[in-house]
C-alpha positions in Angstrom: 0.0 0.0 0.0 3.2 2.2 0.5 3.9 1.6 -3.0 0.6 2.8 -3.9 0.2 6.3 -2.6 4.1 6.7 -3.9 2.7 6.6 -7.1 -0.8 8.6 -6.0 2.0 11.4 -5.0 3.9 11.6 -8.5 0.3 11.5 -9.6 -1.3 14.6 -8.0 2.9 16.3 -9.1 1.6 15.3 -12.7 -1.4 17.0 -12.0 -0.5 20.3 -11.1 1.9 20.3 -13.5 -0.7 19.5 -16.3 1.0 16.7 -18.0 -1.4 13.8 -17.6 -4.3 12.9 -19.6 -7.7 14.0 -20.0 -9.2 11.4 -18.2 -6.6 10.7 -15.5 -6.7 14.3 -15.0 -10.4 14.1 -14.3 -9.7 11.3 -12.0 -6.9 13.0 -9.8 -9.0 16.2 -9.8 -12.0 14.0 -8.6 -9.7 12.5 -5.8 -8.7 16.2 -4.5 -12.3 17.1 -3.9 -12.6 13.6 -2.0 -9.7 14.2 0.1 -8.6 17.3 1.7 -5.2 16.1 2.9 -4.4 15.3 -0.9 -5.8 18.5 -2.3 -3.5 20.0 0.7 -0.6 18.2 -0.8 -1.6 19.7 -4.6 -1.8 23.1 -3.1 1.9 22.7 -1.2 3.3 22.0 -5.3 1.5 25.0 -7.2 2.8 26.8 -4.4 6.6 25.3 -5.0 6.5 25.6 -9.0 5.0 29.2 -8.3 8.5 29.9 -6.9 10.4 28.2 -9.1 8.5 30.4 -12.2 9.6 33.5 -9.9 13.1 32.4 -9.7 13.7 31.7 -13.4 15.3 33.3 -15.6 12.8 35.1 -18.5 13.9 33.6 -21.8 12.7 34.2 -25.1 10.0 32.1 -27.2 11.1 31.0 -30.7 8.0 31.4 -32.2 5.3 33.6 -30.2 2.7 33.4 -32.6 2.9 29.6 -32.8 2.7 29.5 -29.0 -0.1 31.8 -28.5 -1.8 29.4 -30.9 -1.2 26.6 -28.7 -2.3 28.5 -25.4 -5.6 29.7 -27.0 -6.4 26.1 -28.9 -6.0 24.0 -25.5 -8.7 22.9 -23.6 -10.1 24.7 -20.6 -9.6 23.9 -17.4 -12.5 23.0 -15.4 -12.4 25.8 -12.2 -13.6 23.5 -8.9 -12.2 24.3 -5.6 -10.6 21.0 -3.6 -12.6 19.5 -1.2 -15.9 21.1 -2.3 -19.0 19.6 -0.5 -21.2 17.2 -2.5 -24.3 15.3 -1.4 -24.5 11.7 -0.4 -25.4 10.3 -4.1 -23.9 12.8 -6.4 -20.5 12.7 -8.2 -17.3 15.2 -7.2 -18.2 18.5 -9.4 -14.9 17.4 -11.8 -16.2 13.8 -12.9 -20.0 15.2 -13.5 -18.9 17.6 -15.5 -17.0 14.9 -17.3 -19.3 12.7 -17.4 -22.1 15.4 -18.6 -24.7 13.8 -16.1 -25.1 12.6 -12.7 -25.3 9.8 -10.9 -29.3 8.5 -11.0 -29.0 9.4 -14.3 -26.0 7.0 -15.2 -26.9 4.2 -17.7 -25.4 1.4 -16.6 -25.1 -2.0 -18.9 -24.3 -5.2 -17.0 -20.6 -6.4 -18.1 -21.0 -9.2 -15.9 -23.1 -10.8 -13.5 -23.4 -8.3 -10.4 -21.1 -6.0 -12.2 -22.3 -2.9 -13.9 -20.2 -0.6 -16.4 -21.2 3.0 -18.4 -18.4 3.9 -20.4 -17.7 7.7 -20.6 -15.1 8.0 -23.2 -13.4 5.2 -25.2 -10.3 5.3 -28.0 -7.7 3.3 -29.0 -5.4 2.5 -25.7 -7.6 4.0 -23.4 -11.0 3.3 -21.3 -12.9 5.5 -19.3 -15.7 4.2 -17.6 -18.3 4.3 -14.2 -18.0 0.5 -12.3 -21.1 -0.8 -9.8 -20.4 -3.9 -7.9 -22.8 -6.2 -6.2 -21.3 -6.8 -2.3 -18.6 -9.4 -2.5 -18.2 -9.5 -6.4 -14.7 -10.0 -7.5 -12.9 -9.0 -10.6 -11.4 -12.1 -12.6 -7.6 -12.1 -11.5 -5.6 -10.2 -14.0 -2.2 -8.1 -15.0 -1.7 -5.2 -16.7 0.2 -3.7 -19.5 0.2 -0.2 -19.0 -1.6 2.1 -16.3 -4.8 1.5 -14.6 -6.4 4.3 -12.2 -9.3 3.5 -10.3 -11.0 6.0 -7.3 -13.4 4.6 -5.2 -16.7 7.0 -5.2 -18.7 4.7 -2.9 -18.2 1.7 -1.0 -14.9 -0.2 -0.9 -12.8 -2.8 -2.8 -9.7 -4.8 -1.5 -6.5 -6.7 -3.0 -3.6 -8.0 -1.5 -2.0 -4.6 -1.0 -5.3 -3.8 1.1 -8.6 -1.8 1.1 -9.6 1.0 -0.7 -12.4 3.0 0.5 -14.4 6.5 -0.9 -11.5 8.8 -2.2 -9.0 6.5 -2.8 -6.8 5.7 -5.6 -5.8 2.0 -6.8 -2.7 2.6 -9.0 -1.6 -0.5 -11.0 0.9 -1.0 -13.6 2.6 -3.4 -15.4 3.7 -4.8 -11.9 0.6 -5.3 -10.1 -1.5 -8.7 -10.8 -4.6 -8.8 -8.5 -8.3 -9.9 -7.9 -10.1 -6.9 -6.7 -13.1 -7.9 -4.6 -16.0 -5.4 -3.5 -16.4 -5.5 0.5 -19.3 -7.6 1.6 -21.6 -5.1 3.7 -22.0 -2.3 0.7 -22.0 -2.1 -3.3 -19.0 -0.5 -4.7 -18.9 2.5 -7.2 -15.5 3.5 -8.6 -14.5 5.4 -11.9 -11.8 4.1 -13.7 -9.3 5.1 -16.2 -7.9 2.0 -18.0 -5.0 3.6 -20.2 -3.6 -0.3 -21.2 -5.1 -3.6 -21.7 -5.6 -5.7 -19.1 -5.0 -9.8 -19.4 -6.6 -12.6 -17.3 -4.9 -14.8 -15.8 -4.7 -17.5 -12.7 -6.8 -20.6 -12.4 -9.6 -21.8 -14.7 -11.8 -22.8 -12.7 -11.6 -19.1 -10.4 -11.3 -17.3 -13.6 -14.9 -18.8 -14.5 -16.2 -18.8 -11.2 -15.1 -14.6 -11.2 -17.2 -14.3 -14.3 -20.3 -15.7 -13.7 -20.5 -13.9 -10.1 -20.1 -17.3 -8.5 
């Protein structure tokens, strides 16, 4: 779990620096509203790279007009405090905008038994998508190739580097091959950015039983 909010760290640094995706900026930005001491932590680094601006020397651009171009063509950055309040059954302000609806008016398909999935965005190397799990369903056991971000909105989910409950971040790369299971006493709700492939793997006979629900 140490591992984990390593990587959540770099993650919020590539956040306030504006160097990650779309998505996964959504996602970070969603976690910030979720949890103050992160949002905290986000503040503490514009507040560093402020300095570091100050301290610079000015140099010039090699082609203004080009970069003007650039500035005014890039998309706008959605304005949401951290840590704003929401109510019980709504989304954080960043993923609703996102999303462009909120959450009673989500249309879920069923991806598997006792799993539910709306996709929000979807191209080639990269997912973004809503997941509902029944109490107790697991994930088929799988590895990654690439980055998969995944905050819990409601509920809770565990693996073997622990549980994950509303606000946190599940970082997983190449590295991590795990069985995500939803906790017993609550459905769990999570947005997730999937920016590689993800592979099955382990036993047949678990890798069936995962999904069919059983």
């Amino acid at each position: 779990m140490l591992l984990n909010l390593e990587r959540l760290d770099l993650l919020v640094a590539h956040y306030v620096a504006g160097c990650l995706p779309e998505p996964a900026h959504i996602l970070v930005g969603s976690h910030l509203e979720m949890q103050p001491s992160s949002g905290r932590l986000a503040g503490e680094l514009e507040i560093l790279a402020g300095q570091s601006l100050e301290d610079a020397e000015p140099s010039g651009l090699s082609s203004s007009e080009s970069r003007l171009k650039a500035i005014l063509q890039s998309r706008p950055e959605i304005d949401v405090p951290p840590a704003i309040a929401r109510q019980g059954d709504s989304l954080p302000h960043y993923l609703r905008s996102y999303a462009g609806r909120n959450l009673d008016d989500v249309p879920w398909k069923t991806k598997l038994p006792g799993l539910k999935q709306h996709v929000i965005e979807k191209s080639s190397g990269m997912e973004a998508s809503l997941l509902w799990a029944r109490p107790g369903r697991a994930l088929p056991h799988h590895h990654h190739k690439g980055l998969e971000l995944t905050l819990v909105l409601q509920g809770q989910f565990y693996d073997h580097r622990g549980a994950f409950s509303q606000g946190d971040v599940s970082v997983a790369d190449e590295t991590i091959i795990h069985r995500p299971v939803a906790a017993s006493d609550s459905p769990c709700l999570c947005f997730s950015v999937l920016l590689a492939p993800i592979t099955l793997s382990g036993p047949t006979f678990r890798m069936l039983g995962d999904i069919l629900g059983m």
